[in-house]
CHARMM internal coordinates of N, CA and C (Angstrom, degrees):
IC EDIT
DIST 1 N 1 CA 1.4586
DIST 1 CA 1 C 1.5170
ANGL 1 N 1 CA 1 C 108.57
DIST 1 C 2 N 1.0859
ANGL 1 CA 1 C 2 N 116.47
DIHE 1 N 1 CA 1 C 2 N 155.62
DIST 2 N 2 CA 1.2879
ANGL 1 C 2 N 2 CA 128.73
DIHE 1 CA 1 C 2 N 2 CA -178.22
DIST 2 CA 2 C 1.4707
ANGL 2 N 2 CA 2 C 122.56
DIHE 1 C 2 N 2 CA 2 C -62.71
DIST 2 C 3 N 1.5733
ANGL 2 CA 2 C 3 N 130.13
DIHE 2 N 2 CA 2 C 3 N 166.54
DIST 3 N 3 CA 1.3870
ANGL 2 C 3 N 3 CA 106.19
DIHE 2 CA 2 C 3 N 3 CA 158.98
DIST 3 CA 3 C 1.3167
ANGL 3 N 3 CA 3 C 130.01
DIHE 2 C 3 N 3 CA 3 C -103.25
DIST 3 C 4 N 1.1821
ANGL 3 CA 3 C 4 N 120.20
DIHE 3 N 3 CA 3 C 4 N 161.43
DIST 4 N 4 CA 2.0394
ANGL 3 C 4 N 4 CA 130.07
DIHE 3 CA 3 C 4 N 4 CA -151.89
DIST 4 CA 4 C 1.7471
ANGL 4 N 4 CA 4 C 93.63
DIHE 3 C 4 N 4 CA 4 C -38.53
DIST 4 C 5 N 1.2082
ANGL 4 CA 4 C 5 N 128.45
DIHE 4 N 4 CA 4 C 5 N -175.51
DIST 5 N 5 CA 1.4388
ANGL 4 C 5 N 5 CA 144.60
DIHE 4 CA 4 C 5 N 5 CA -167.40
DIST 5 CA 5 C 1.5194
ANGL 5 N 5 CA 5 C 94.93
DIHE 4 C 5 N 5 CA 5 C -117.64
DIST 5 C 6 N 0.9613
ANGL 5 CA 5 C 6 N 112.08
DIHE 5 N 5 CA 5 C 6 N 152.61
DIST 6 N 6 CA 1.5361
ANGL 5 C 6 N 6 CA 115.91
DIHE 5 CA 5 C 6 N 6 CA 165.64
DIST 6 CA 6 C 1.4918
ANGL 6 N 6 CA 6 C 122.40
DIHE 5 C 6 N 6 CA 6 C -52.97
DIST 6 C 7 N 0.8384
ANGL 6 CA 6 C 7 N 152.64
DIHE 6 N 6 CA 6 C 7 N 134.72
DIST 7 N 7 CA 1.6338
ANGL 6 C 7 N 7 CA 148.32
DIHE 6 CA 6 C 7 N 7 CA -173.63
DIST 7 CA 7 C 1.7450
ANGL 7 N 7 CA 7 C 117.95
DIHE 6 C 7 N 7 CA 7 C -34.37
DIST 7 C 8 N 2.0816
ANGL 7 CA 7 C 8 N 77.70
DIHE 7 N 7 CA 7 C 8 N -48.94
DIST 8 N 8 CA 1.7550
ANGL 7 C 8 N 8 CA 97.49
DIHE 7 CA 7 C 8 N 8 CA -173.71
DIST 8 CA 8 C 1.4021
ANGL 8 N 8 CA 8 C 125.92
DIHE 7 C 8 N 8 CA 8 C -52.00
DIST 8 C 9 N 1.2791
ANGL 8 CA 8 C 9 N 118.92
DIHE 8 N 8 CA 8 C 9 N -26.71
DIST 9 N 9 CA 1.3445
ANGL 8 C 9 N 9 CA 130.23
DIHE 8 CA 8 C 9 N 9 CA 168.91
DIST 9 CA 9 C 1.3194
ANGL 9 N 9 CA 9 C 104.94
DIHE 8 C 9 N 9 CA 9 C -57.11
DIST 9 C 10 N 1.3164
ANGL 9 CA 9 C 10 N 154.93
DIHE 9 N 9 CA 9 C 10 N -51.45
DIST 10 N 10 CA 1.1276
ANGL 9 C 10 N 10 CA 165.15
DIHE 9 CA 9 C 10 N 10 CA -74.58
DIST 10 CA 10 C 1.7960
ANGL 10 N 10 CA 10 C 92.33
DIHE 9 C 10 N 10 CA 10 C -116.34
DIST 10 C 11 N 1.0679
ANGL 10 CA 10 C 11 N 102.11
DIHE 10 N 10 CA 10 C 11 N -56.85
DIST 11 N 11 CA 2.0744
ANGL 10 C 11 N 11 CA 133.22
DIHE 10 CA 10 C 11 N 11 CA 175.86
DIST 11 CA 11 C 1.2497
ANGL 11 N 11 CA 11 C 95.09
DIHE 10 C 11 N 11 CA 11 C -41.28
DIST 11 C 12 N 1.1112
ANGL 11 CA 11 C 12 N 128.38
DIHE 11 N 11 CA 11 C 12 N -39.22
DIST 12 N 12 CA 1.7887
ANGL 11 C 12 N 12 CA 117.53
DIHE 11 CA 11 C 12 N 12 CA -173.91
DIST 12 CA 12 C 1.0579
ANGL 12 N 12 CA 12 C 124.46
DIHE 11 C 12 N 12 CA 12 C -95.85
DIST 12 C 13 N 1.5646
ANGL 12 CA 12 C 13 N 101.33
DIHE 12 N 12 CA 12 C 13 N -4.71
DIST 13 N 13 CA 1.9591
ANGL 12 C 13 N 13 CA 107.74
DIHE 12 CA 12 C 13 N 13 CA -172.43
DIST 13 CA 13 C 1.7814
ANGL 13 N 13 CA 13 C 98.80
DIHE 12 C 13 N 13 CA 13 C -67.50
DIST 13 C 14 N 1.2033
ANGL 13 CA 13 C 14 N 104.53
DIHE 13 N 13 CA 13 C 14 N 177.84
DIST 14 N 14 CA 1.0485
ANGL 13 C 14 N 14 CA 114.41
DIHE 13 CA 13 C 14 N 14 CA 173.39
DIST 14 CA 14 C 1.6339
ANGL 14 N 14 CA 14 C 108.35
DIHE 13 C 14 N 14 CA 14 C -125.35
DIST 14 C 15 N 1.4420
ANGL 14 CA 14 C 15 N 130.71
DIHE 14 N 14 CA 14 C 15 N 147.18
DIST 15 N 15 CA 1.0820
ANGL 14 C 15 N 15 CA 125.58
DIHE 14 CA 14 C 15 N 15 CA -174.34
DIST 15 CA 15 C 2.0332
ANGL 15 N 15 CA 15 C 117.20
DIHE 14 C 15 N 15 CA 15 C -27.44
DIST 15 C 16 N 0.9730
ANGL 15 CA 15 C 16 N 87.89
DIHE 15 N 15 CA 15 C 16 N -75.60
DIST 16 N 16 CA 1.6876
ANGL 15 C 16 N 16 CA 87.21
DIHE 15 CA 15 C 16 N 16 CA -178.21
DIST 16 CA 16 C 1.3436
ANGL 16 N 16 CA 16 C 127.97
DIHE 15 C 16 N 16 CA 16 C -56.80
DIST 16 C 17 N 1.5353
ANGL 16 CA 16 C 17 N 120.12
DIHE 16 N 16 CA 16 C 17 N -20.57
DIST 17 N 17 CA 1.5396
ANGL 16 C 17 N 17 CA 134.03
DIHE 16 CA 16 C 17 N 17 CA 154.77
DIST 17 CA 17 C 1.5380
ANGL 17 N 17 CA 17 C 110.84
DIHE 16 C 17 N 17 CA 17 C -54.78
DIST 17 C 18 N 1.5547
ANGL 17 CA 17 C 18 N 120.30
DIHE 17 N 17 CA 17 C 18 N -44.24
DIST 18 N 18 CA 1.3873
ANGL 17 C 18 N 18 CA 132.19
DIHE 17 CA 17 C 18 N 18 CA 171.53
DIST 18 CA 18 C 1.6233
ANGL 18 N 18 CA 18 C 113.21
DIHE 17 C 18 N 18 CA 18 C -61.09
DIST 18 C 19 N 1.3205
ANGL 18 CA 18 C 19 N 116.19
DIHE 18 N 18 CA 18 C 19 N -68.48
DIST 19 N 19 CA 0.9619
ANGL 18 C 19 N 19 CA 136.59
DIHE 18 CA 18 C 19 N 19 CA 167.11
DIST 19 CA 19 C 1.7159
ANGL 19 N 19 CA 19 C 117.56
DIHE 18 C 19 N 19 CA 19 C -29.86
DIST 19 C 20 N 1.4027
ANGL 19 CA 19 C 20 N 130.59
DIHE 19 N 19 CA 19 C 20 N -44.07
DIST 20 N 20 CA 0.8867
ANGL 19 C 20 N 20 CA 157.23
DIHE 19 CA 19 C 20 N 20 CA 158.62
DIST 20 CA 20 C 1.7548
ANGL 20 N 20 CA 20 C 126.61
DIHE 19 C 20 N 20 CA 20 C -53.18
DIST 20 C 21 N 1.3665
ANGL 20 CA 20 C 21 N 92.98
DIHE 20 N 20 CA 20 C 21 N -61.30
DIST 21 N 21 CA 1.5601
ANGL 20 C 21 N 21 CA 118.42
DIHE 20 CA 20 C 21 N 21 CA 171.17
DIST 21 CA 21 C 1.9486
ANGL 21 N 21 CA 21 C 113.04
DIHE 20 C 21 N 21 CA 21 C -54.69
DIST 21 C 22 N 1.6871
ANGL 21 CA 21 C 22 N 96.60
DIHE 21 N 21 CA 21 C 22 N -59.22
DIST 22 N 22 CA 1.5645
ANGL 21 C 22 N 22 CA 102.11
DIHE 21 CA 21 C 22 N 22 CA 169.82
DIST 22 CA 22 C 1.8582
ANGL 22 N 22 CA 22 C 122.93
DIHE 21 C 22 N 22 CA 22 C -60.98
DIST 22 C 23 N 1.5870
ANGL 22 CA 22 C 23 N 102.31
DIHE 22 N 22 CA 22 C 23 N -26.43
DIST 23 N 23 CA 1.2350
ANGL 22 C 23 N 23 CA 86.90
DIHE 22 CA 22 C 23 N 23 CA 164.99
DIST 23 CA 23 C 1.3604
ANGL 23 N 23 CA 23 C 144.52
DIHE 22 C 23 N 23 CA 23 C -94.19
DIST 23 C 24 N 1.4782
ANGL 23 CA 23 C 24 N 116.78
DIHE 23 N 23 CA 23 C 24 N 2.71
DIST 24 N 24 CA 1.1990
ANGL 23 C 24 N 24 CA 164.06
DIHE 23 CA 23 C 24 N 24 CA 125.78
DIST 24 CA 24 C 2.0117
ANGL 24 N 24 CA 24 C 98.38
DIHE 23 C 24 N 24 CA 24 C -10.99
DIST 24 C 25 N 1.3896
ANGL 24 CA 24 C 25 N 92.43
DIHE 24 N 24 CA 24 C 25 N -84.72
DIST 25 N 25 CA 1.4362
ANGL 24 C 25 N 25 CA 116.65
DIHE 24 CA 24 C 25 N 25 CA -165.08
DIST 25 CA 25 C 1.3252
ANGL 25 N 25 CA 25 C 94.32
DIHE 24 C 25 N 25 CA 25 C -53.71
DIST 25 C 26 N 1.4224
ANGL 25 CA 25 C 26 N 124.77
DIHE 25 N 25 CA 25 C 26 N -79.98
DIST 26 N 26 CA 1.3698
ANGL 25 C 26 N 26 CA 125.92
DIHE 25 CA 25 C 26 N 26 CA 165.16
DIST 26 CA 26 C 1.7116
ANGL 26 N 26 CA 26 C 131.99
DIHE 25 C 26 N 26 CA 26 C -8.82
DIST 26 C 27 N 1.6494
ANGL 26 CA 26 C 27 N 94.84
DIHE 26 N 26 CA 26 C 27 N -54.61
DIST 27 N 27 CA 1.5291
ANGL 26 C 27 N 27 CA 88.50
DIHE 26 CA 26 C 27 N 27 CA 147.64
DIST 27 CA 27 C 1.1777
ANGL 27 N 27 CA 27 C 153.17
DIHE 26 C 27 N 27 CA 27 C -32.01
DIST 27 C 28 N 1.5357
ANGL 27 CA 27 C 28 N 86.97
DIHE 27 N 27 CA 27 C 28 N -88.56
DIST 28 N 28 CA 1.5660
ANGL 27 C 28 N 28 CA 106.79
DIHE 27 CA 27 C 28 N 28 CA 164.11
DIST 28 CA 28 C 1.9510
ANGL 28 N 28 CA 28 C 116.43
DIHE 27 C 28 N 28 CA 28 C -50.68
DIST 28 C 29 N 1.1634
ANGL 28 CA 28 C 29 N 123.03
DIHE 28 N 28 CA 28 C 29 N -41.31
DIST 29 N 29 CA 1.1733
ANGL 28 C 29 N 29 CA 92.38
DIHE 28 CA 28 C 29 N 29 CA 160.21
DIST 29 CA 29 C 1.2302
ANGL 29 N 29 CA 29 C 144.10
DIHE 28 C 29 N 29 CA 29 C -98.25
DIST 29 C 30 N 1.4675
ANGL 29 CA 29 C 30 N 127.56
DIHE 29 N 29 CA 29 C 30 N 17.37
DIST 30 N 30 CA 1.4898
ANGL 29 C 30 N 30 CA 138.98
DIHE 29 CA 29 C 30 N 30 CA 131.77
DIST 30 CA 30 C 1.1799
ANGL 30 N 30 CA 30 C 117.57
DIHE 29 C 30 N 30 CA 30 C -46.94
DIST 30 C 31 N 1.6771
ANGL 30 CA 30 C 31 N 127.98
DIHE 30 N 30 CA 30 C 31 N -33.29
DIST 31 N 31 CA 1.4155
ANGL 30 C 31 N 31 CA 100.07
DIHE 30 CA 30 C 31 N 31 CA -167.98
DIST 31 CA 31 C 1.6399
ANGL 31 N 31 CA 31 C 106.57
DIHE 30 C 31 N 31 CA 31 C -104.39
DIST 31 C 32 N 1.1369
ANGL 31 CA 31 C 32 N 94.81
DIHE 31 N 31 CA 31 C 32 N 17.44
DIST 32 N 32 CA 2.1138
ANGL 31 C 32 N 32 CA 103.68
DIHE 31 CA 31 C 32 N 32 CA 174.63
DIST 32 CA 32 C 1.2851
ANGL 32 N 32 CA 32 C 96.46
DIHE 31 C 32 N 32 CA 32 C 61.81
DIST 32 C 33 N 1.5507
ANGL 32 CA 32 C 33 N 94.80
DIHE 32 N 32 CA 32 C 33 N -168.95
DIST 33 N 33 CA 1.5635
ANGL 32 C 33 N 33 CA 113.36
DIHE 32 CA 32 C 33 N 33 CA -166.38
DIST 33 CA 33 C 0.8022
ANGL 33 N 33 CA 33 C 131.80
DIHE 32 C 33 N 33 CA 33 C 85.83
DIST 33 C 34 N 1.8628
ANGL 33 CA 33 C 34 N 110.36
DIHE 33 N 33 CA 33 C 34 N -7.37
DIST 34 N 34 CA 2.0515
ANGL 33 C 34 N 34 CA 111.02
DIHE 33 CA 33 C 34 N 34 CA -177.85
DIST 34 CA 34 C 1.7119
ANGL 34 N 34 CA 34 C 69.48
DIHE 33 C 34 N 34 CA 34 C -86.91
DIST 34 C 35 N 1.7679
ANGL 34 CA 34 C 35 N 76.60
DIHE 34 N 34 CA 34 C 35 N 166.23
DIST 35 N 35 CA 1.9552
ANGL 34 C 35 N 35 CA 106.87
DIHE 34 CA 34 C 35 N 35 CA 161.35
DIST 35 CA 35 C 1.5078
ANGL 35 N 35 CA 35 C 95.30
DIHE 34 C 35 N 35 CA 35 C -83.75
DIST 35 C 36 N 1.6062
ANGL 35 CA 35 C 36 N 111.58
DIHE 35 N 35 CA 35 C 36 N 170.06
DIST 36 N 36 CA 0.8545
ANGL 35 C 36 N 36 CA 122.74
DIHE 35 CA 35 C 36 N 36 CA 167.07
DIST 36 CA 36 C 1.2743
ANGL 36 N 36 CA 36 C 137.87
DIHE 35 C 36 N 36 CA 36 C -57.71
DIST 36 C 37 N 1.3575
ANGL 36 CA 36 C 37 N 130.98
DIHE 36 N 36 CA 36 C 37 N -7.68
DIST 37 N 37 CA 0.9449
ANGL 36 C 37 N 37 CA 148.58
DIHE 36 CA 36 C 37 N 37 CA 177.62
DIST 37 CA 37 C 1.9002
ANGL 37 N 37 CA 37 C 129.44
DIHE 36 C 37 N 37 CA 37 C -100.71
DIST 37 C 38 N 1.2885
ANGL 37 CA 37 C 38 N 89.55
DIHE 37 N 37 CA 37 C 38 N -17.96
DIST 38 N 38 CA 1.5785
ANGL 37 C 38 N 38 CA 106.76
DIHE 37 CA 37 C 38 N 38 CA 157.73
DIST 38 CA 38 C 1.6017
ANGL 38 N 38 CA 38 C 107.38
DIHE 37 C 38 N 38 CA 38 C -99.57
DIST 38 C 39 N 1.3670
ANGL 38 CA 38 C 39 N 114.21
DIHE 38 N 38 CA 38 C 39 N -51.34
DIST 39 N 39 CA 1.3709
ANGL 38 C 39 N 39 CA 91.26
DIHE 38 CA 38 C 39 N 39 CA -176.90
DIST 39 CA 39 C 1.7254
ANGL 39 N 39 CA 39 C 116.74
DIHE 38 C 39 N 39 CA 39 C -70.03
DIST 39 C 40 N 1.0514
ANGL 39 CA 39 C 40 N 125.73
DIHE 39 N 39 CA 39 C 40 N 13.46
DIST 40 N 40 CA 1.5224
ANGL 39 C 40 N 40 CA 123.01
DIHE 39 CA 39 C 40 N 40 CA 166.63
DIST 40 CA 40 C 1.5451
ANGL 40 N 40 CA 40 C 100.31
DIHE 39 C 40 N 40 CA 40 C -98.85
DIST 40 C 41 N 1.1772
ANGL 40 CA 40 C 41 N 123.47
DIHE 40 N 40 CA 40 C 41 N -33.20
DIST 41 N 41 CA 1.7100
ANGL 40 C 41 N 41 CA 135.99
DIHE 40 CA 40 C 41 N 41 CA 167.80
DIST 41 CA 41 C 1.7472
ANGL 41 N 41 CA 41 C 87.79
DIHE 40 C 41 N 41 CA 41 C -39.93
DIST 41 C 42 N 1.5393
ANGL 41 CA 41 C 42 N 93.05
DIHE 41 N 41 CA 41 C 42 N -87.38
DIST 42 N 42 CA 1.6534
ANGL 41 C 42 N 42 CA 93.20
DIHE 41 CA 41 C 42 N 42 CA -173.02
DIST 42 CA 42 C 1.3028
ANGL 42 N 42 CA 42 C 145.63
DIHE 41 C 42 N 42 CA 42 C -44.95
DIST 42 C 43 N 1.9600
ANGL 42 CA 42 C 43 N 114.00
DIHE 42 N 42 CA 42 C 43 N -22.43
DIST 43 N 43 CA 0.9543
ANGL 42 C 43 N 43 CA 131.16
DIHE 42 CA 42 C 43 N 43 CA 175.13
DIST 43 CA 43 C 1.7165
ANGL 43 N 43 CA 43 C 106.32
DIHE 42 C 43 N 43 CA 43 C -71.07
DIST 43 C 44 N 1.0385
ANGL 43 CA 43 C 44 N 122.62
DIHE 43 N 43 CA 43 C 44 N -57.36
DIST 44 N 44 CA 1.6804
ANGL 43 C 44 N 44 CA 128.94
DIHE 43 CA 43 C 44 N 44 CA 156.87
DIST 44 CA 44 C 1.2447
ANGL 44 N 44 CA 44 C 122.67
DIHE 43 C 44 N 44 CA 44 C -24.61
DIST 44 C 45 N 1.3268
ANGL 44 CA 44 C 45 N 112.93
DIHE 44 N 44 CA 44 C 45 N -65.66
DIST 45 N 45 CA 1.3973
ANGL 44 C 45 N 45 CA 120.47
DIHE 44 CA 44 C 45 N 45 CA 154.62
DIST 45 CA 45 C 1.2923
ANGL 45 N 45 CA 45 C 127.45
DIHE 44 C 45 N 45 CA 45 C -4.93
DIST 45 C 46 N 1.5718
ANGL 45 CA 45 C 46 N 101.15
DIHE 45 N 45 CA 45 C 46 N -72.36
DIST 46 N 46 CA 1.3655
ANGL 45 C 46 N 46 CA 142.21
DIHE 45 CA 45 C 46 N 46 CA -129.62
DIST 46 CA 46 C 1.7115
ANGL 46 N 46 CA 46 C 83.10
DIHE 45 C 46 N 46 CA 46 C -103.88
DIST 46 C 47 N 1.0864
ANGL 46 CA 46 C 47 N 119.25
DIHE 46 N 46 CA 46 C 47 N -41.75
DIST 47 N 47 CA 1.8213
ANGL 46 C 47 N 47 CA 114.40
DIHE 46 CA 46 C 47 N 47 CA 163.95
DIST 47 CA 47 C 1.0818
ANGL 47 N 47 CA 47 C 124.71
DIHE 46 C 47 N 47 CA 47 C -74.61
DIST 47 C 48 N 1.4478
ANGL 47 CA 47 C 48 N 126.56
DIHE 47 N 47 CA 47 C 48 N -22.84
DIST 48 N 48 CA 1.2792
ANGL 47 C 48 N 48 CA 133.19
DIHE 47 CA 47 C 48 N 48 CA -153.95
DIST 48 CA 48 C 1.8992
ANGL 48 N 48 CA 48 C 70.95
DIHE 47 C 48 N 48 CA 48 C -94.10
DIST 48 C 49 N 1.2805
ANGL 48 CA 48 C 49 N 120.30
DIHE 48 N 48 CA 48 C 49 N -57.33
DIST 49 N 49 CA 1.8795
ANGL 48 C 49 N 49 CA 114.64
DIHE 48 CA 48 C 49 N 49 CA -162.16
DIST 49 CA 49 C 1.7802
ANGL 49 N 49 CA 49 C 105.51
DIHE 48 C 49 N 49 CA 49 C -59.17
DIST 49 C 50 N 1.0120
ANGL 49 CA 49 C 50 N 102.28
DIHE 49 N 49 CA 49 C 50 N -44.09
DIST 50 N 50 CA 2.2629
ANGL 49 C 50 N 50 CA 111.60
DIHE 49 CA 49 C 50 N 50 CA 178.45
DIST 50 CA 50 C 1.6777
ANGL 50 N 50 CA 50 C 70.60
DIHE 49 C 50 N 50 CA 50 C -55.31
DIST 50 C 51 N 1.2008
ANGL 50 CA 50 C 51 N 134.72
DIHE 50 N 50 CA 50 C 51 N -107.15
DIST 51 N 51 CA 1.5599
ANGL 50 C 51 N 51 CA 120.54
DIHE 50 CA 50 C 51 N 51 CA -139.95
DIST 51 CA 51 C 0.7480
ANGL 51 N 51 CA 51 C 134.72
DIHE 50 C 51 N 51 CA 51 C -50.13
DIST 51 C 52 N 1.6016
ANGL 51 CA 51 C 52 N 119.82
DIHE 51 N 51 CA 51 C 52 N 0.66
DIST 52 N 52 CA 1.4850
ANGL 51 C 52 N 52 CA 139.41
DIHE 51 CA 51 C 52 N 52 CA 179.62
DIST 52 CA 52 C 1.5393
ANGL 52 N 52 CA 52 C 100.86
DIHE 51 C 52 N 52 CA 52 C -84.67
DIST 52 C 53 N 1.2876
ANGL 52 CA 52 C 53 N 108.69
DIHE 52 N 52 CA 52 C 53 N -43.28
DIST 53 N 53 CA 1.6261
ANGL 52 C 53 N 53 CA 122.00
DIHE 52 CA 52 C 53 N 53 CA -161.03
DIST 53 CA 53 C 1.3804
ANGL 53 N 53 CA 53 C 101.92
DIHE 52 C 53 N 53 CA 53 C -72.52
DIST 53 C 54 N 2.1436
ANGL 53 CA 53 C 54 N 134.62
DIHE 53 N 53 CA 53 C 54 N -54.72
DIST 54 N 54 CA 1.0390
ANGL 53 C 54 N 54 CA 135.24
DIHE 53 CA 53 C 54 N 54 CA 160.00
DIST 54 CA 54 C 1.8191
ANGL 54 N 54 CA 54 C 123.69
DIHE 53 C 54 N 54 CA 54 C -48.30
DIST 54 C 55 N 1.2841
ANGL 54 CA 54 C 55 N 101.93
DIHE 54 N 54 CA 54 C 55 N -23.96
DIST 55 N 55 CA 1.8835
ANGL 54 C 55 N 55 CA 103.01
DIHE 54 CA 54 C 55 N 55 CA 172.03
DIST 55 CA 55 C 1.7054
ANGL 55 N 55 CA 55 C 90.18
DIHE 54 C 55 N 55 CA 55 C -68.00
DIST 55 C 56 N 1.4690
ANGL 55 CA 55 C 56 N 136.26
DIHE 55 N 55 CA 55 C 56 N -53.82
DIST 56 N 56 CA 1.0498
ANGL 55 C 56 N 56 CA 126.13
DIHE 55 CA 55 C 56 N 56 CA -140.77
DIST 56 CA 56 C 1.6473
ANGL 56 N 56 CA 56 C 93.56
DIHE 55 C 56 N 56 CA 56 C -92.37
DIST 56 C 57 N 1.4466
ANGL 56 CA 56 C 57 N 154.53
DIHE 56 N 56 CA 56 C 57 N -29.67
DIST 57 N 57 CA 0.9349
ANGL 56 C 57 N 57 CA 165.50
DIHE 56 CA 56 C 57 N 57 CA -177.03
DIST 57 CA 57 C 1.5249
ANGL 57 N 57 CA 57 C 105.63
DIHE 56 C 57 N 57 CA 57 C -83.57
DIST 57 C 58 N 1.2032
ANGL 57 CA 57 C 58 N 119.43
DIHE 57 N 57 CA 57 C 58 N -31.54
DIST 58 N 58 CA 1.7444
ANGL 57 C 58 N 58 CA 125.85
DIHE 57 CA 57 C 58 N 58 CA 161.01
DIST 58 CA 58 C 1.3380
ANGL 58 N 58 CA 58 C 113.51
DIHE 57 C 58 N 58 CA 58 C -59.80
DIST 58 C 59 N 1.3416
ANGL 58 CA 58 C 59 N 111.75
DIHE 58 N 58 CA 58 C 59 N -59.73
DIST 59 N 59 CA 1.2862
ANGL 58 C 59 N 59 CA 109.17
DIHE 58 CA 58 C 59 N 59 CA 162.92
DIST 59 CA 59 C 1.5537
ANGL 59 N 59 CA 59 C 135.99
DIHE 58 C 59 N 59 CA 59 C -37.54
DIST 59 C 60 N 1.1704
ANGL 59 CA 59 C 60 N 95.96
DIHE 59 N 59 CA 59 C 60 N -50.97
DIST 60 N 60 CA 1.3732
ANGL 59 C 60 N 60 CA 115.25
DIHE 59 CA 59 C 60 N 60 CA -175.33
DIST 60 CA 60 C 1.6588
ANGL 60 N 60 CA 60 C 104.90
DIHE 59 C 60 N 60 CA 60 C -69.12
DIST 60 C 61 N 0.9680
ANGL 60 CA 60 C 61 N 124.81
DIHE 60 N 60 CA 60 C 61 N -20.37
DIST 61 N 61 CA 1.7200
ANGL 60 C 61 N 61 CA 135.88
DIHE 60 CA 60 C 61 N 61 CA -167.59
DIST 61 CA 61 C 1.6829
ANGL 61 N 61 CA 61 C 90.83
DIHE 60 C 61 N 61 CA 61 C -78.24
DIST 61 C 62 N 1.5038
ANGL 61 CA 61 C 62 N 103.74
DIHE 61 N 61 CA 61 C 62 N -55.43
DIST 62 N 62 CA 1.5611
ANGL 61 C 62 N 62 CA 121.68
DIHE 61 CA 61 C 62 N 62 CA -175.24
DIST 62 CA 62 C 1.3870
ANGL 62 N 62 CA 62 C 121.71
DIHE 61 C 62 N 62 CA 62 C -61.82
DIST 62 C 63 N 1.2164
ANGL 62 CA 62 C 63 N 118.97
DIHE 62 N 62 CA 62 C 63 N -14.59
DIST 63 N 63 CA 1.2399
ANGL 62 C 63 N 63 CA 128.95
DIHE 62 CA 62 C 63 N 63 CA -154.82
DIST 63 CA 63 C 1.5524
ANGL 63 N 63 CA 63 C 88.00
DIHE 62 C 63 N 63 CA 63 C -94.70
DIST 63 C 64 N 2.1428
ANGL 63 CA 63 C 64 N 116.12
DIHE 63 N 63 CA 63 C 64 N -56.60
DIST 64 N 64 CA 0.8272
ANGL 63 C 64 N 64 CA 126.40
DIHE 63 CA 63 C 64 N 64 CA -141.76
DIST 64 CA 64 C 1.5831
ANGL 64 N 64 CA 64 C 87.16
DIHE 63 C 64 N 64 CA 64 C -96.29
DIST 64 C 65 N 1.1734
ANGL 64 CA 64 C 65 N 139.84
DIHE 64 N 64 CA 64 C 65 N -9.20
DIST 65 N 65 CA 1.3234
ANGL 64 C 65 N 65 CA 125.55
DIHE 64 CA 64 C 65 N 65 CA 152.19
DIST 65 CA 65 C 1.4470
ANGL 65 N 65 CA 65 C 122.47
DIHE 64 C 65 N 65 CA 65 C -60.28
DIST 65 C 66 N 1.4320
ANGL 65 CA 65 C 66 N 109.74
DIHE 65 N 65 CA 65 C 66 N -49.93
DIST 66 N 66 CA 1.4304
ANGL 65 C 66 N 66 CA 109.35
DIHE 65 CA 65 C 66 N 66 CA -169.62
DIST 66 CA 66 C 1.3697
ANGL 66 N 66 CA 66 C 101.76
DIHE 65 C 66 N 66 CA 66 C -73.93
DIST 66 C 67 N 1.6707
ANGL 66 CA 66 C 67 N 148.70
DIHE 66 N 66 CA 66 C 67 N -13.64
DIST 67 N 67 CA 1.4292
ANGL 66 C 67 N 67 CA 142.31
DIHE 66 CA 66 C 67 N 67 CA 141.05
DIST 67 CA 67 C 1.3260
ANGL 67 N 67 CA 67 C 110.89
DIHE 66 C 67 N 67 CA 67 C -31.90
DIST 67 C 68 N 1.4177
ANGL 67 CA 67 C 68 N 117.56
DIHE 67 N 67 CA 67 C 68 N -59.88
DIST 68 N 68 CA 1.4686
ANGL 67 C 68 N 68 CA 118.07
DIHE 67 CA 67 C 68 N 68 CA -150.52
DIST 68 CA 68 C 1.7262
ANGL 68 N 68 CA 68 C 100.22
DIHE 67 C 68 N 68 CA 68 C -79.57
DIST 68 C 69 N 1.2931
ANGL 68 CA 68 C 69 N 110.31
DIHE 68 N 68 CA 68 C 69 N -10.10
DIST 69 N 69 CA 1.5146
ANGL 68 C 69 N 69 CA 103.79
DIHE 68 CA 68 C 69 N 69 CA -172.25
DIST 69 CA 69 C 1.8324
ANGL 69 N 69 CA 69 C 99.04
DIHE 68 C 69 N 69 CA 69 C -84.34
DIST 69 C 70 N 1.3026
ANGL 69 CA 69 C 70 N 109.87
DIHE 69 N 69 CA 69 C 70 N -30.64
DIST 70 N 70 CA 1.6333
ANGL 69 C 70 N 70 CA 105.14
DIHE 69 CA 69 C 70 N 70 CA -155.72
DIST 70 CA 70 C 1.8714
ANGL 70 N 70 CA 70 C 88.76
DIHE 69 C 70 N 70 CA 70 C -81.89
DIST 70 C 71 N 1.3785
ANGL 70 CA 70 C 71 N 95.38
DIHE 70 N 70 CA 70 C 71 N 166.87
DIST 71 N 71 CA 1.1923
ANGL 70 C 71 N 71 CA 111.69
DIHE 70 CA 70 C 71 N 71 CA -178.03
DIST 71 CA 71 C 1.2885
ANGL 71 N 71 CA 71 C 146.76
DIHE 70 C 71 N 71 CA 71 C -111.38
DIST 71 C 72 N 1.5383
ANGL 71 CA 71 C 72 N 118.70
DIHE 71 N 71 CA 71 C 72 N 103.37
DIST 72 N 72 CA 1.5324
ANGL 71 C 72 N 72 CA 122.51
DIHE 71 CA 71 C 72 N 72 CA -141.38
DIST 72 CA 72 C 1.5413
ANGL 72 N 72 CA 72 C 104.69
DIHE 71 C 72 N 72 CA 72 C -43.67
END
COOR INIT
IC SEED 1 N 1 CA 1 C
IC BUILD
């Protein structure tokens, strides 16, 4: 497998690209075998994608509040 993406990419994913990506990462570092230096690569990653996933699920919280306020 390849190695992790730069963080910066991270901003353009879209929830399920994120979503996808972290479980990916998650993988790979459950099943060991990186050196230490990829698996801190991946662990980064793997935070930088969870905060991608809560921006996009924040949103979505916000979205579905400001629905419930307006008036059918």
């Amino acid at each position: 497998m390849s190695e992790p993406k730069p963080e910066s990419d991270v901003a353009a994913l879209s929830y399920e690209e994120a979503r996808e990506q972290l479980i990916a990462v998650v993988g790979r570092l459950e099943a060991g075998g990186a050196s230490l230096e990829e698996s801190l690569a991946l662990w980064e990653r793997g935070e930088a994608l969870a905060a991608r996933c809560e921006e996009w699920l924040e949103g979505a919280r916000k979205r579905l509040a400001a629905a419930r306020d307006q008036p059918l």
